[in-house]
C-alpha positions as MATLAB code, in Angstrom:
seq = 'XXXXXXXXXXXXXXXXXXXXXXXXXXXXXXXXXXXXXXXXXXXXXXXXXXXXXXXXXXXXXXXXXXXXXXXXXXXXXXXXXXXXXXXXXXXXXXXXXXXXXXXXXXXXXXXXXXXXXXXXXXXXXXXXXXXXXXXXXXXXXXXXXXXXXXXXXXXXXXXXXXXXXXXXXXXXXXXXXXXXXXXXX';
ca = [
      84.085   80.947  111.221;
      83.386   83.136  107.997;
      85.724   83.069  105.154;
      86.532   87.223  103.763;
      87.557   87.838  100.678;
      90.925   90.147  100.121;
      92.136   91.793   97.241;
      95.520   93.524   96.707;
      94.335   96.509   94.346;
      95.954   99.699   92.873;
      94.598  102.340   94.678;
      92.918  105.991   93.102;
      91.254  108.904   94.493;
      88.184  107.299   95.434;
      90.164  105.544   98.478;
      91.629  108.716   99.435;
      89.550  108.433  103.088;
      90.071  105.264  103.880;
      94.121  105.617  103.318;
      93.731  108.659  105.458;
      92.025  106.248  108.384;
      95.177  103.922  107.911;
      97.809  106.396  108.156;
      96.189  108.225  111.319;
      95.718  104.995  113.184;
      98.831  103.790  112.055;
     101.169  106.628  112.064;
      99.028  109.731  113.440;
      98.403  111.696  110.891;
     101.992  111.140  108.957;
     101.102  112.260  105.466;
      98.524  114.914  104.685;
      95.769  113.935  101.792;
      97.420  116.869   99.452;
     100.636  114.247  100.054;
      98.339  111.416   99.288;
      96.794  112.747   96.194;
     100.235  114.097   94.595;
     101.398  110.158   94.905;
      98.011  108.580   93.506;
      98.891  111.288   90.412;
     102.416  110.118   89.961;
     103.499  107.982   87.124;
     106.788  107.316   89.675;
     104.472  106.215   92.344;
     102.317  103.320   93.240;
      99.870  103.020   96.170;
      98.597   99.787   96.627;
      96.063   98.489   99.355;
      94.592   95.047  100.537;
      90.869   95.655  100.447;
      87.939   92.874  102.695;
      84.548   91.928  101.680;
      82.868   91.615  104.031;
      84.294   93.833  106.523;
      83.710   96.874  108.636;
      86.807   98.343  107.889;
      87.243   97.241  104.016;
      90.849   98.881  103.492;
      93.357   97.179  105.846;
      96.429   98.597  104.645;
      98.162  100.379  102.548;
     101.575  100.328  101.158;
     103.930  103.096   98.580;
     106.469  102.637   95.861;
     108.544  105.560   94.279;
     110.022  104.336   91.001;
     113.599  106.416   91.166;
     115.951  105.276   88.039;
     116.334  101.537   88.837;
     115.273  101.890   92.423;
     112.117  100.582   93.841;
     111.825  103.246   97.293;
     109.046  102.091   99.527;
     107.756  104.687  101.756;
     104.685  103.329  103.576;
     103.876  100.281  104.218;
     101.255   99.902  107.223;
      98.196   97.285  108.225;
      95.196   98.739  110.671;
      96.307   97.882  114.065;
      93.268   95.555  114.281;
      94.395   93.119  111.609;
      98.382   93.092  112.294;
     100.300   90.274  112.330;
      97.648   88.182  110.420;
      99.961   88.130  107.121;
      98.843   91.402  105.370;
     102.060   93.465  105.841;
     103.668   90.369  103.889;
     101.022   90.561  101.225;
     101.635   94.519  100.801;
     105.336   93.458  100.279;
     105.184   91.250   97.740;
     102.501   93.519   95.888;
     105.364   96.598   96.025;
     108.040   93.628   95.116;
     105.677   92.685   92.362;
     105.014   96.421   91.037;
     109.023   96.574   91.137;
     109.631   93.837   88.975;
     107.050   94.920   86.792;
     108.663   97.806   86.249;
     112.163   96.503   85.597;
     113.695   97.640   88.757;
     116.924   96.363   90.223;
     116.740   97.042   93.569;
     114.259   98.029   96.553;
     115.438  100.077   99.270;
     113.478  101.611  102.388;
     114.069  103.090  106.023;
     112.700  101.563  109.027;
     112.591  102.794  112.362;
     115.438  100.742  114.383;
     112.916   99.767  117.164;
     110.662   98.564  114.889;
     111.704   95.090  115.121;
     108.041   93.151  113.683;
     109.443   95.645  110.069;
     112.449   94.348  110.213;
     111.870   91.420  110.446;
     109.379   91.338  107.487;
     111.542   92.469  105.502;
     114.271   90.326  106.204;
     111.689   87.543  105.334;
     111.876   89.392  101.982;
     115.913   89.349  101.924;
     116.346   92.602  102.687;
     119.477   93.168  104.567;
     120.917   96.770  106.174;
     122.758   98.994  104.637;
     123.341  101.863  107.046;
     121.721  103.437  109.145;
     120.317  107.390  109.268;
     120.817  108.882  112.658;
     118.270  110.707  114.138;
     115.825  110.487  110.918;
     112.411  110.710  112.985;
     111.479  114.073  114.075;
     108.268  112.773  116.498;
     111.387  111.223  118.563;
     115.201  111.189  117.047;
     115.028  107.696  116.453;
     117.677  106.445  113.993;
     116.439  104.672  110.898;
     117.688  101.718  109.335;
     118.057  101.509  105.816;
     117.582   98.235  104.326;
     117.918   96.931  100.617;
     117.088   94.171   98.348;
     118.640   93.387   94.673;
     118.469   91.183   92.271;
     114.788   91.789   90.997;
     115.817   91.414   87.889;
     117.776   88.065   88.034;
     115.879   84.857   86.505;
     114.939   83.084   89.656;
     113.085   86.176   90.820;
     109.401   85.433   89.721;
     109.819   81.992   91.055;
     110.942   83.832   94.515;
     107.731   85.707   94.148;
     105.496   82.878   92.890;
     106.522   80.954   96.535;
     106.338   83.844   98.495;
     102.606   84.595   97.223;
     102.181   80.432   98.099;
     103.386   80.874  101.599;
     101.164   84.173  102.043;
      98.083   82.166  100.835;
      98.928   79.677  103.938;
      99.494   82.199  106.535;
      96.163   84.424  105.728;
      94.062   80.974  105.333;
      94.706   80.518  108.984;
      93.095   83.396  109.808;
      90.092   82.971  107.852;
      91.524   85.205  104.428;
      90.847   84.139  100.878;
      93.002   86.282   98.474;
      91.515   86.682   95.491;
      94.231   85.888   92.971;
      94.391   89.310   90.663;
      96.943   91.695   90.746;
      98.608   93.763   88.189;
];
């Protein structure tokens, strides 16, 4: 079995296509590239992806970070359909929790679509817990959305929290054949 490479990577203009192949094949078509490009030129916004070498599709996800006061606001986070559940969507999530830190954010929030129970529970992996819920928030169907949060990123203990989480990562995409290459910042 061949070993690939991955690298979680700030992303620029010069993705702009492949994040467009991500969100249509994982959300139809959700944001438009004008959308895209106004967030790659945001100093309140981060878009981060986990690249493959070799691969046929090199960009297997994406993920986005608004930077509001002391509020990290994610608002994407999706994996190609062909490479879910193989630990990328955690990787993504610790990059955003990462970027937050960095930045000297307090707290992460997000919605999530109720159904959407493989999010959730990510994200509870990440001690996110619910704070309310938005009723009727997605227009393709009227599905309520959950809204979930996560503090202390600020405390002491949270770049050891990180530092494990990246360990346990490193386990889960080893088994299916992923080396991470360790850079990110």
């Amino acid at each position: 079995m061949n070993i690939a490479n991955l690298e979680l990577q700030h992303l620029n203009h010069s993705h702009i296509s492949m994040i467009l192949e991500i969100d249509r094949a994982c959300f139809g078509g959700l944001w438009t590239i004008e959308a895209y490009q106004r967030e790659l030129d945001s100093p309140n916004s981060d878009i981060i992806g986990v690249i493959a070498t070799p691969s046929s599709l090199s960009l297997l996800g994406i993920a986005c970070v608004w930077s509001i006061l002391e509020e990290a606001h994610i608002t994407i986070l999706a994996v190609h359909p062909q490479y879910q559940g193989q630990g990328l969507g955690q990787l993504l999530l610790w990059g955003l929790l990462q970027i937050a830190h960095e930045r000297s954010l307090e707290r992460a929030t997000l919605e999530v679509r109720a159904s959407n129970k493989a999010a959730i529970s990510l994200y509870r992996k990440f001690g996110f817990q619910t704070a309310g819920r938005r009723k009727r928030y997605y227009q393709d169907n009227g599905e309520d959305a959950l809204i979930l949060w996560r503090g202390d990123l600020q405390r002491p203990h949270f770049p050891q929290q990180l530092d494990q989480w990246q360990d346990s990562i490193r386990d889960r995409l080893r088994v299916y054949h992923w080396h991470l290459i360790p850079e990110f910042g």
